[in-house]
BALOBA-1460 file (C-alpha; in Angstrom, 3 decimals):
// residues 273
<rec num="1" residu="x" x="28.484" y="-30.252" z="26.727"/>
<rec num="2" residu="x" x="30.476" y="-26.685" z="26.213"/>
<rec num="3" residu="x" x="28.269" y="-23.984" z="26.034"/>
<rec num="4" residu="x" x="29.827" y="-21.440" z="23.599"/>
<rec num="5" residu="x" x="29.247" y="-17.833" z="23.783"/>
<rec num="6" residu="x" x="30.947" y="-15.085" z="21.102"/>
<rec num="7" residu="x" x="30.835" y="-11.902" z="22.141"/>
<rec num="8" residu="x" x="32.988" y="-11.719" z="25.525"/>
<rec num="9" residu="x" x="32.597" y="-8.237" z="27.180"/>
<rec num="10" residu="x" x="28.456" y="-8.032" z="26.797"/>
<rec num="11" residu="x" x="27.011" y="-7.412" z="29.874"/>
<rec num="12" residu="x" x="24.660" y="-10.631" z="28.734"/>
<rec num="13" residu="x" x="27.766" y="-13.012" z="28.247"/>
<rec num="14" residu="x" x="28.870" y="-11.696" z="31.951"/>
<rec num="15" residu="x" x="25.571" y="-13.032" z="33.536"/>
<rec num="16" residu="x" x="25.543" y="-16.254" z="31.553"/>
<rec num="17" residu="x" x="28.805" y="-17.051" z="32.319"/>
<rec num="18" residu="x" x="28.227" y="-17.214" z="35.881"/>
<rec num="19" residu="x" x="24.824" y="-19.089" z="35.738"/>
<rec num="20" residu="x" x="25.595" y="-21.812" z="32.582"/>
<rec num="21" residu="x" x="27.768" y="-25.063" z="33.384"/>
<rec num="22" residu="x" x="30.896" y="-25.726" z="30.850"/>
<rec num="23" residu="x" x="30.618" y="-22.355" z="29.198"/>
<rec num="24" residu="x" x="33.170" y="-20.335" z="28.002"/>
<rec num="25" residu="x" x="33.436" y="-16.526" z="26.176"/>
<rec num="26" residu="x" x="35.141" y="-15.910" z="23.192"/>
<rec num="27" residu="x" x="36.017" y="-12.252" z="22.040"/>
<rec num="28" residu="x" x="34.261" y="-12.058" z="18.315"/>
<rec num="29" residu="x" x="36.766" y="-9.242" z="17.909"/>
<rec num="30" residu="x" x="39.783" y="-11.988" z="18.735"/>
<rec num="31" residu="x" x="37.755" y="-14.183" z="15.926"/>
<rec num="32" residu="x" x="37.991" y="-11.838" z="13.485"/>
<rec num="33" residu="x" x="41.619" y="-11.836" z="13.782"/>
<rec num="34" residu="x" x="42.044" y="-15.824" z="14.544"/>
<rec num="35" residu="x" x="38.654" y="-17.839" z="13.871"/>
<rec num="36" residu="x" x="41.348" y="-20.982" z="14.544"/>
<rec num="37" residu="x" x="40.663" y="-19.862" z="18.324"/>
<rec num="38" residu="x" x="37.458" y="-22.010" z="17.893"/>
<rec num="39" residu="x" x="39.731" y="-24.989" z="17.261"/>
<rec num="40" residu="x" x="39.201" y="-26.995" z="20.705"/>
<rec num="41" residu="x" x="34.899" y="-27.147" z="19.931"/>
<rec num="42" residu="x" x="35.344" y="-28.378" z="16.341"/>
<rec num="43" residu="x" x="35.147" y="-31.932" z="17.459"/>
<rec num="44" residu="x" x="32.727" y="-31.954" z="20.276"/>
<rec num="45" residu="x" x="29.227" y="-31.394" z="20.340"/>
<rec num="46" residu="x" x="28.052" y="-27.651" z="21.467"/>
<rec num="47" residu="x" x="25.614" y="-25.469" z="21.902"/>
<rec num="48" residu="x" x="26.326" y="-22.263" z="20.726"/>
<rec num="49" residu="x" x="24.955" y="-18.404" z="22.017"/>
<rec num="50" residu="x" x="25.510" y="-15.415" z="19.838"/>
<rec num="51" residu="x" x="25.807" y="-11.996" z="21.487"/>
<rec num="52" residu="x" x="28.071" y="-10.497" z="19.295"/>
<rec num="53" residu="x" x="27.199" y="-6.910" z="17.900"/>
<rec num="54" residu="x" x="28.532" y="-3.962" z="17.105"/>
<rec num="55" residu="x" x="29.656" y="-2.051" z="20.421"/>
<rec num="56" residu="x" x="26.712" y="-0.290" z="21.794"/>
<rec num="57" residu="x" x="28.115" y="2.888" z="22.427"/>
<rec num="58" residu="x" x="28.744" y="3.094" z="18.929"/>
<rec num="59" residu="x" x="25.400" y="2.121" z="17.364"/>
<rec num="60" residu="x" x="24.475" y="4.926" z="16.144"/>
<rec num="61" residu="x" x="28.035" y="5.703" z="14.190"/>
<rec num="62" residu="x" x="28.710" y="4.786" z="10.247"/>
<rec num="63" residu="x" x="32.091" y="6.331" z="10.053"/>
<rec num="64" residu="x" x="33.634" y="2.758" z="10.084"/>
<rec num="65" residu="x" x="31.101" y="1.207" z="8.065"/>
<rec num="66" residu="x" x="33.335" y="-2.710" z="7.209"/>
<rec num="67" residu="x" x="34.048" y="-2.530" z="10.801"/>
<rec num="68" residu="x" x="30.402" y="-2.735" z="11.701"/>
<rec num="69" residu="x" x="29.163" y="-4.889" z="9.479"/>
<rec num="70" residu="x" x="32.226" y="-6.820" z="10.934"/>
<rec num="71" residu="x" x="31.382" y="-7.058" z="14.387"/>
<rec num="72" residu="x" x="27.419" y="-6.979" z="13.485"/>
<rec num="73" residu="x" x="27.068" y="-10.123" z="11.139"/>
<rec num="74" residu="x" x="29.918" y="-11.344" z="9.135"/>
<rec num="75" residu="x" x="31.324" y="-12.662" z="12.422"/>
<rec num="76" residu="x" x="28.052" y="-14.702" z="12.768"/>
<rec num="77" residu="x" x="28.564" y="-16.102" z="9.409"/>
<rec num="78" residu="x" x="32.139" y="-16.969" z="9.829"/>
<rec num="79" residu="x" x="31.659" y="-18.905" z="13.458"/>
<rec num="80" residu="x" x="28.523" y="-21.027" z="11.938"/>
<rec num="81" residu="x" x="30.867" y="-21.727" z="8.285"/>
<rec num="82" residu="x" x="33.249" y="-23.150" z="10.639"/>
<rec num="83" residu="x" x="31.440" y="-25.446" z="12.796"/>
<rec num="84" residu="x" x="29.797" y="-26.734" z="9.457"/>
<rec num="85" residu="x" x="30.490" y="-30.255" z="10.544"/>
<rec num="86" residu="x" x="30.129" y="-29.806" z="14.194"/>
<rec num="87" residu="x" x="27.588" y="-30.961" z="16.004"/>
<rec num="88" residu="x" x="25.297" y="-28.234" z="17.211"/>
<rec num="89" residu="x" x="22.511" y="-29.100" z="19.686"/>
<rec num="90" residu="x" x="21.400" y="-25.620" z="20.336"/>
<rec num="91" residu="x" x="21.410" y="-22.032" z="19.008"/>
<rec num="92" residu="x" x="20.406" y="-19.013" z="20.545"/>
<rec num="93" residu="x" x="20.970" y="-16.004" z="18.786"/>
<rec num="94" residu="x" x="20.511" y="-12.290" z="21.041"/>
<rec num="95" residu="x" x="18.397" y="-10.429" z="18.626"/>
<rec num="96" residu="x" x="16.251" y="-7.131" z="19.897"/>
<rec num="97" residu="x" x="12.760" y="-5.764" z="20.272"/>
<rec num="98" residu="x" x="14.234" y="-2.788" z="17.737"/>
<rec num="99" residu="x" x="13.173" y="-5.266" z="14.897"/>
<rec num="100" residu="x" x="9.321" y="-4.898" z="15.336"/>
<rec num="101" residu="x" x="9.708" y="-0.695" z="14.863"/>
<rec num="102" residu="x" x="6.652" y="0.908" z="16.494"/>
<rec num="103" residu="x" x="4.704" y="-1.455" z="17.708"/>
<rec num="104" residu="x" x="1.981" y="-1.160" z="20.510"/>
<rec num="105" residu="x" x="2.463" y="-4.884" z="21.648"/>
<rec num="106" residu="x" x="4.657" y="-6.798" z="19.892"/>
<rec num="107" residu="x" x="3.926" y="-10.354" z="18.955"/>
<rec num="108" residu="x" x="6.736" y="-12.713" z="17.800"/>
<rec num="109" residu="x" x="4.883" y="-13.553" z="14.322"/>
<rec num="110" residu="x" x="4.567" y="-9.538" z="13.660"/>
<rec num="111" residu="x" x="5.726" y="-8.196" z="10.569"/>
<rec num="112" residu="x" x="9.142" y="-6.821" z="11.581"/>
<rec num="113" residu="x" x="10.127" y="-3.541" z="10.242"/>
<rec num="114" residu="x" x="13.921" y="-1.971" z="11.060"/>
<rec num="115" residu="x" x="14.060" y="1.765" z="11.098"/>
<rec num="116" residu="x" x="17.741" y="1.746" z="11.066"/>
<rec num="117" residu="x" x="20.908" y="0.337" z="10.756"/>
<rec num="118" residu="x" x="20.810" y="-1.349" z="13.913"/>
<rec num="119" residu="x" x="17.594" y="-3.405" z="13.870"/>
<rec num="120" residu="x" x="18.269" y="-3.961" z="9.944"/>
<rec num="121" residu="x" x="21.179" y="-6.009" z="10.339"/>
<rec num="122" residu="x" x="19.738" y="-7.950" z="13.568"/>
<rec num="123" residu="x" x="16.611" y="-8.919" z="11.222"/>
<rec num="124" residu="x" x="19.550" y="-9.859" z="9.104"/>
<rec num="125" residu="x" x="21.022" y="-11.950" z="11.625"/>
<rec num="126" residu="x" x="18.426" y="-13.595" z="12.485"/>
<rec num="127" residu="x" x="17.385" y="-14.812" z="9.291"/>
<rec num="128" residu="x" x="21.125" y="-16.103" z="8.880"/>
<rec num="129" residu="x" x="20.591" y="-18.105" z="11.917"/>
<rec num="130" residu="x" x="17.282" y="-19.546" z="10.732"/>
<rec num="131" residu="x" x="17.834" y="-20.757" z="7.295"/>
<rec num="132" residu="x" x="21.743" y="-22.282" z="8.659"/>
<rec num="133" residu="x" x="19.886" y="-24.449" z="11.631"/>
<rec num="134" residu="x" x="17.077" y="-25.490" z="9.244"/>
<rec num="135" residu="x" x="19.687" y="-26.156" z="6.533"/>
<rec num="136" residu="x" x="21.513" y="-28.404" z="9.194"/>
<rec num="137" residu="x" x="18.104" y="-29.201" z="11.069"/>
<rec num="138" residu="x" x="19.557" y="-27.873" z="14.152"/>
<rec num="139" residu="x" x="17.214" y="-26.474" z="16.857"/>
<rec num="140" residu="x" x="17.205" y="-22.871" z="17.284"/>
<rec num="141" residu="x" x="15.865" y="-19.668" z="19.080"/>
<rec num="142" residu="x" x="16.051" y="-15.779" z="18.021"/>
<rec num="143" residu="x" x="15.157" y="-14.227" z="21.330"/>
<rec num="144" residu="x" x="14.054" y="-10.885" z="21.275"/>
<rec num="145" residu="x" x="15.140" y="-8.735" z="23.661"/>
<rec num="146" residu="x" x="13.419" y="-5.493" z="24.974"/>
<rec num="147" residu="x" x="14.709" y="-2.616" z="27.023"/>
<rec num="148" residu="x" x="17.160" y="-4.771" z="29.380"/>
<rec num="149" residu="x" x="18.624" y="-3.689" z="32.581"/>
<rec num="150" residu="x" x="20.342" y="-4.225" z="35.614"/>
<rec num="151" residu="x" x="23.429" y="-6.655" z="35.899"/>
<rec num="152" residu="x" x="26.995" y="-4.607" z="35.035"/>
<rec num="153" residu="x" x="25.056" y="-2.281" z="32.615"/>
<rec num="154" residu="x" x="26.607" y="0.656" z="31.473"/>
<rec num="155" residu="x" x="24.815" y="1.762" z="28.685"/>
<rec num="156" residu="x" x="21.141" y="1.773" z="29.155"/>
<rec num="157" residu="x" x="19.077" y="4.477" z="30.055"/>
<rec num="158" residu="x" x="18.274" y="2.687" z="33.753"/>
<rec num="159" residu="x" x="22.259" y="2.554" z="34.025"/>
<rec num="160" residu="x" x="22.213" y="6.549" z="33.418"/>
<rec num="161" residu="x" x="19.448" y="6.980" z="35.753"/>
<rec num="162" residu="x" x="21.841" y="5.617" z="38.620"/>
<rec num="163" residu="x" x="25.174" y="7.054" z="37.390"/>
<rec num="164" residu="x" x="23.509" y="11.084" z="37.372"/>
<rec num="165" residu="x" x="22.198" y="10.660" z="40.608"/>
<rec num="166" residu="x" x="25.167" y="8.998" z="42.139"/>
<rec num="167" residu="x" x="27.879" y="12.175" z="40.301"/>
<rec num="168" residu="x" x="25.247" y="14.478" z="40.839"/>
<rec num="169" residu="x" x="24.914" y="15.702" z="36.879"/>
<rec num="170" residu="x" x="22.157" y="16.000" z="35.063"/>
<rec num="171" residu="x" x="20.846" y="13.035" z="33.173"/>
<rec num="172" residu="x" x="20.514" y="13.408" z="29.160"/>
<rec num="173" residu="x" x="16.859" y="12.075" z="28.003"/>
<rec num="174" residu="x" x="15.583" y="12.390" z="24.332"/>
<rec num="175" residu="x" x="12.261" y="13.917" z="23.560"/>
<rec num="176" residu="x" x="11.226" y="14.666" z="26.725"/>
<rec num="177" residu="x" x="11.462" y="10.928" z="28.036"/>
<rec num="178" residu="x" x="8.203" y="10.449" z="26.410"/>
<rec num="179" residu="x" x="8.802" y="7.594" z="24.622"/>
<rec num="180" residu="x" x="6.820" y="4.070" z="25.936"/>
<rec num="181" residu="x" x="9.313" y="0.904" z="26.559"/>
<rec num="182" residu="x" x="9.323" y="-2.379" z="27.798"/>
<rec num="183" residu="x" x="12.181" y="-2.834" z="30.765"/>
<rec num="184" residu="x" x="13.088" y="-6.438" z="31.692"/>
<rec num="185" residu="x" x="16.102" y="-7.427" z="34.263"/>
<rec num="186" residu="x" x="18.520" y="-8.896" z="33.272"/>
<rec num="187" residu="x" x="17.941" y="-11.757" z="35.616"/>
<rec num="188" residu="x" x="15.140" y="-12.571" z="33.769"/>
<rec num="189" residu="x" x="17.001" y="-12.725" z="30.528"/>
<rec num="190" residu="x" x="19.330" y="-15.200" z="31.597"/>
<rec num="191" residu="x" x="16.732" y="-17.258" z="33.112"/>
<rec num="192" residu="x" x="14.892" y="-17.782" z="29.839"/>
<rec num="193" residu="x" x="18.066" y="-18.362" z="28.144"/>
<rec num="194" residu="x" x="18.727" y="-21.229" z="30.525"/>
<rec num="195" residu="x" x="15.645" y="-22.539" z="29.838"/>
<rec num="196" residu="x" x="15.975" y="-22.857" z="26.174"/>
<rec num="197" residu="x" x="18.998" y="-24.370" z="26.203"/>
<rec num="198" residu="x" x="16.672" y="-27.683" z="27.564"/>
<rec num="199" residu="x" x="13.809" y="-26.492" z="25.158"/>
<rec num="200" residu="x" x="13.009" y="-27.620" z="21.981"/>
<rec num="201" residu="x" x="10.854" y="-25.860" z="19.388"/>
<rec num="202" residu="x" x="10.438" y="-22.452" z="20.189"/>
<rec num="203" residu="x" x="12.410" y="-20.628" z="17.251"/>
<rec num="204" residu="x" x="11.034" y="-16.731" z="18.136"/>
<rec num="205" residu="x" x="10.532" y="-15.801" z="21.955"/>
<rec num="206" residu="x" x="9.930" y="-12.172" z="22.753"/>
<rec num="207" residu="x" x="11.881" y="-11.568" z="26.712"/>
<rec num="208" residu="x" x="10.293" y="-8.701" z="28.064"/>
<rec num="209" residu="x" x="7.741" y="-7.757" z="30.844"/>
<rec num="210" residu="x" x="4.680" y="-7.067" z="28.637"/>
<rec num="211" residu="x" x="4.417" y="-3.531" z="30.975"/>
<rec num="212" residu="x" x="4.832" y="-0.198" z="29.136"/>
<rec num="213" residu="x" x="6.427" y="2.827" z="30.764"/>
<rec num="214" residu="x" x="8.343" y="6.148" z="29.731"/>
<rec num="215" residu="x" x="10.978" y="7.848" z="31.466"/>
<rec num="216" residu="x" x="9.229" y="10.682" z="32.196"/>
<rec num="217" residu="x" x="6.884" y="8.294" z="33.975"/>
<rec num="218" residu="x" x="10.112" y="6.936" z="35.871"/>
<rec num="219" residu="x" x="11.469" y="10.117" z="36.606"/>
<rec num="220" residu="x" x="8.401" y="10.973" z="38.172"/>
<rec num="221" residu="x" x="7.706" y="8.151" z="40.422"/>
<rec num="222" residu="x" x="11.285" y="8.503" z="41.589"/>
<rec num="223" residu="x" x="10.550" y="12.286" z="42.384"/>
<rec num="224" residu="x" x="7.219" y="11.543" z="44.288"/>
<rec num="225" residu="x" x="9.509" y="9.347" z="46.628"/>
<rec num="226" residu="x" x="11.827" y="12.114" z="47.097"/>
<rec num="227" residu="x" x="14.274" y="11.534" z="44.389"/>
<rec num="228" residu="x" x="14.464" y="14.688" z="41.745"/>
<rec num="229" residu="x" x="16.874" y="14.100" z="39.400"/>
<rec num="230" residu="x" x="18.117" y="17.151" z="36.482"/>
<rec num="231" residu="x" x="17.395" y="16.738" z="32.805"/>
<rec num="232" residu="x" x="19.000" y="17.854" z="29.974"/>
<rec num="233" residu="x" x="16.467" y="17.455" z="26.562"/>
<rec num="234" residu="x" x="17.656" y="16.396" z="23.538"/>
<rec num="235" residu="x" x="15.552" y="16.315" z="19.848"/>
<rec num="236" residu="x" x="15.891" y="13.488" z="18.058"/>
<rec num="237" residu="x" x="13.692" y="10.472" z="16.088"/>
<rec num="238" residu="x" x="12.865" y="7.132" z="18.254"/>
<rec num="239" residu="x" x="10.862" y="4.922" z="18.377"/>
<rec num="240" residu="x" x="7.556" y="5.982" z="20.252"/>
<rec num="241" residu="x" x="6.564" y="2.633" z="21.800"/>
<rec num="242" residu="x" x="7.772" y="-0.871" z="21.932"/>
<rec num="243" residu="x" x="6.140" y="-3.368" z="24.536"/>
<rec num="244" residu="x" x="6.138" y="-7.030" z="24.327"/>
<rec num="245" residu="x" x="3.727" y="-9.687" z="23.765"/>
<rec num="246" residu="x" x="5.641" y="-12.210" z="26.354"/>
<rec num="247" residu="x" x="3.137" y="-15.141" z="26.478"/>
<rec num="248" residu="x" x="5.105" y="-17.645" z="25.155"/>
<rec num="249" residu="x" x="7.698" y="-16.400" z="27.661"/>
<rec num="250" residu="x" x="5.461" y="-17.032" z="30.622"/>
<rec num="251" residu="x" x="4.757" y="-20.259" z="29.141"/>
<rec num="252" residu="x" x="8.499" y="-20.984" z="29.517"/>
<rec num="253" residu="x" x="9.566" y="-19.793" z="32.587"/>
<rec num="254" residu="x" x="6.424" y="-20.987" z="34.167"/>
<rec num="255" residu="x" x="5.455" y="-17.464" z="36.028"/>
<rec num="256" residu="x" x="4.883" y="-13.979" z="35.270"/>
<rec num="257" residu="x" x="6.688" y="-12.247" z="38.338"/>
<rec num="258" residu="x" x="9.677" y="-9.981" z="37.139"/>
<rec num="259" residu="x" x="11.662" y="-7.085" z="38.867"/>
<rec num="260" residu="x" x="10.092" y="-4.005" z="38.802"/>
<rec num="261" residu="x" x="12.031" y="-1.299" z="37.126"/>
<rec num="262" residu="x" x="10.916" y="1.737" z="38.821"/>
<rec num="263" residu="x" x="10.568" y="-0.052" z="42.370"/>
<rec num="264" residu="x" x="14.680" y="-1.331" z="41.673"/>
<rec num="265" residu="x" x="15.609" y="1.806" z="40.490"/>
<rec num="266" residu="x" x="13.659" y="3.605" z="43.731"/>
<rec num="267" residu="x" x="16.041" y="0.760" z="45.698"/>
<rec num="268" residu="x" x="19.376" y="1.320" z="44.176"/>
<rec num="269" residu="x" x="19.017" y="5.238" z="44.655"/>
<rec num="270" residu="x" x="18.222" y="4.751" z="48.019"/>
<rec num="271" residu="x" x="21.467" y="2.534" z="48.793"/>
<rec num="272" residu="x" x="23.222" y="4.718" z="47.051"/>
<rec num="273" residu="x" x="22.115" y="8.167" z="48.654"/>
């Protein structure tokens, strides 16, 4: 069975790609132009994984407005029109922990409550996904994603962390690197989604690693082991703390032992220096 994944250049798709049997990338970009590139899966039964978003370097801009929307959701739609008479085993759909807002420990039958653009249109997403595969009874999975690291990251703040050290300029945080958030490797992502691909029934899973931390807290473990890195402070609103409820997670997977962020971080730097 082909294991379908749109959105081609996430650092996700990357990981999955070298883990899942018969799976291929497509580019949901290249869809928009050509959605006939989904021609060859029409006829055969898949399962299909959704980590197509807007690019994440450009979350936060609404100069292009149809063009996010684009790449946010309407791709979504268009991909799940199409294989209206395909057989679908499995969905899996790469939502975010940004859909809970502040939330102390987030549990996946929370209210959820987007405070902004971003989170707004995953919620929006998601319930896409749910009412299609109930529609089609088709088994399916949002998985909520916290603060995920590690792999060929770029753009998270653990990412940043290793690229100011390693160029020796000072690293940008955002309210004093106060806020609390739940890191999970990217390892551990992966592994769940492997799982549910073979798992029936679990339609919300929270993947984080139910530990809280700030990056003032990281930045000051790494300096107590000799490792005193520059900040420059920006102002702006966040959320304030996000952690994850990841029981049904453990449940899954079966154990409870993830990578440690600071302890990788304190390993990387190390190599590196």
């Amino acid at each position: 069975m082909t294991t379908l994944i749109i959105g081609k250049n996430s650092n996700l798709t990357q990981a999955l790609l070298s883990v899942l049997p018969n799976s291929v990338a497509l580019s949901s970009r290249n869809l928009s132009d050509t959605i006939e590139l989904l021609e060859p899966y029409k006829h055969q039964t898949i399962n299909l994984i959704f980590n197509n978003f807007q690019t994440a370097t450009q979350l936060g801009e609404a100069s292009h407005i149809s063009q996010y929307i684009e790449n946010s959701i309407h791709i979504t739609a268009k991909v799940l029109e199409y294989f209206n008479e395909t057989p679908i085993a499995k969905i899996i759909y790469t939502s975010s922990s940004s859909v809970y807002g502040n939330n102390i420990f987030c549990d996946e039958q929370d209210e959820v409550t987007p405070l902004n653009l971003h989170a707004a249109l995953k919620v929006s997403n998601e319930k896409l996904i749910e009412q299609y595969a109930k529609n089609r009874q088709i088994d399916y999975s949002i998985a909520r994603i916290f603060n995920m690291f590690g792999g060929n990251d770029t753009f998270s703040i653990i990412s940043k962390i290793l690229t100011a050290y390693t160029e020796e300029k000072p690293l940008v945080i955002i309210n004093n690197g106060n806020a609390i958030r739940d890191f999970i490797h990217i390892d551990t992502v992966v592994e769940v989604y492997n799982k549910l691909l073979t798992t029936s029934g679990i339609p919300l899973i929270n993947i984080g690693s139910a530990k809280g931390t700030s990056i003032r807290n990281i930045l000051d473990f790494l300096k107590n082991h000799g490792i005193d890195l520059q900040t420059q402070n920006l102002s702006r609103e966040e959320l304030k703390i996000s952690t994850a409820n990841n029981a049904i997670m453990v449940e899954l997977l079966e154990h409870n032992g993830f990578i440690d962020v600071e302890n990788y971080l304190l390993e990387r730097l190390k190599k590196n220096g």
